[in-house]
C-alpha positions, -999 to 999 in steps of 0.1 A, spaced: 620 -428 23 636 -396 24 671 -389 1 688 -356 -3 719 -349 -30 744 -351 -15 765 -319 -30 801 -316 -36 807 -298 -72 796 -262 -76 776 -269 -107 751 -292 -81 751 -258 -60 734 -240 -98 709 -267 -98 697 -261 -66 696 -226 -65 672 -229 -98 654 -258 -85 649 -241 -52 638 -206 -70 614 -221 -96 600 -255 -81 603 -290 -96 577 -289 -131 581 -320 -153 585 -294 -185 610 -273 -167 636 -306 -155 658 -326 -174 662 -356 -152 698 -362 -172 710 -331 -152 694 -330 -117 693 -369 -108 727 -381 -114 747 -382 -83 747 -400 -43 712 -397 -30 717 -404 10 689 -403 34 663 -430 61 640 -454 52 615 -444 70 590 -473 66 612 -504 75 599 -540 77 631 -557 76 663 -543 91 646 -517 114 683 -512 130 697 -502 100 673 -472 80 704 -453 63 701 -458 26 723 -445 -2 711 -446 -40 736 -439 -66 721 -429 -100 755 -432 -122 736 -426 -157 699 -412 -171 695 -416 -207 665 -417 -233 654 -452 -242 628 -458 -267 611 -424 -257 617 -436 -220 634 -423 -195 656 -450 -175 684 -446 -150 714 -469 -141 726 -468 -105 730 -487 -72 707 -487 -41 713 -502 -9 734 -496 29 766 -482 33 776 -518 37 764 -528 5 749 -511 -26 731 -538 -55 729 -527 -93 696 -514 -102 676 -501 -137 652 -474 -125 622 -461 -147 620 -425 -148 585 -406 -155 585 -369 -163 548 -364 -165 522 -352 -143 539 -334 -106 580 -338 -103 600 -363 -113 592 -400 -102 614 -430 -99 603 -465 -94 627 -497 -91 621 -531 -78 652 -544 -58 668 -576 -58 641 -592 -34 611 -581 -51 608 -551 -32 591 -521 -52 604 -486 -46 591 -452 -55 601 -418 -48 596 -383 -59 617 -360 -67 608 -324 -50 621 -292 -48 659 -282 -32 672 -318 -48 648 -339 -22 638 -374 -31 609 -384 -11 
């Protein structure tokens, strides 16, 4: 699954430009700052609606919980978007996110360089 930020204040435009000049490095990102926003992008390995691969993931909050990262948000279709707590590592390469949706299904993605989830 592929997600890009989807950019509308000029303070998202900053990040960028840093993110894009310097790389993602775990010690160099504060997932508080570069993750909250509309993620929109394609599924692209589908096994149930195959007609349908536009996903949206909102991440409304990222705070510190018991020396772990977490993130509040909502992931889903444009035609519907379900509540979801997302864990958040910061070590090792990038920034990860895992979740497990409402069916069971696990998700992970990576956050890369020019605000990219992948």
């Amino acid at each position: 699954m592929r997600l890009r930020m989807r950019t509308g204040a000029a303070r998202w435009l900053a990040v960028v430009m840093v993110l894009s000049v310097v790389g993602v490095s775990r010690a160099q990102v504060d997932p508080a700052k570069v993750l909250v926003g509309t993620w929109e992008g394609e599924q692209e390995y589908l096994v149930i609606s195959a007609d349908n691969p536009r996903r949206i993931l909102v991440i409304e909050s990222v705070n510190q919980v018991d020396g772990k990262w977490v993130a509040n948000g909502r992931y889903g279709t444009p035609g519907g978007l379900v509540r979801v707590k997302i864990a958040v590592e910061t070590g090792g390469k990038g920034v990860d996110l895992s979740w497990t949706g409402p069916t069971g299904n696990q998700f992970q993605l990576n956050l890369l360089r020019d605000k990219h989830l992948n």
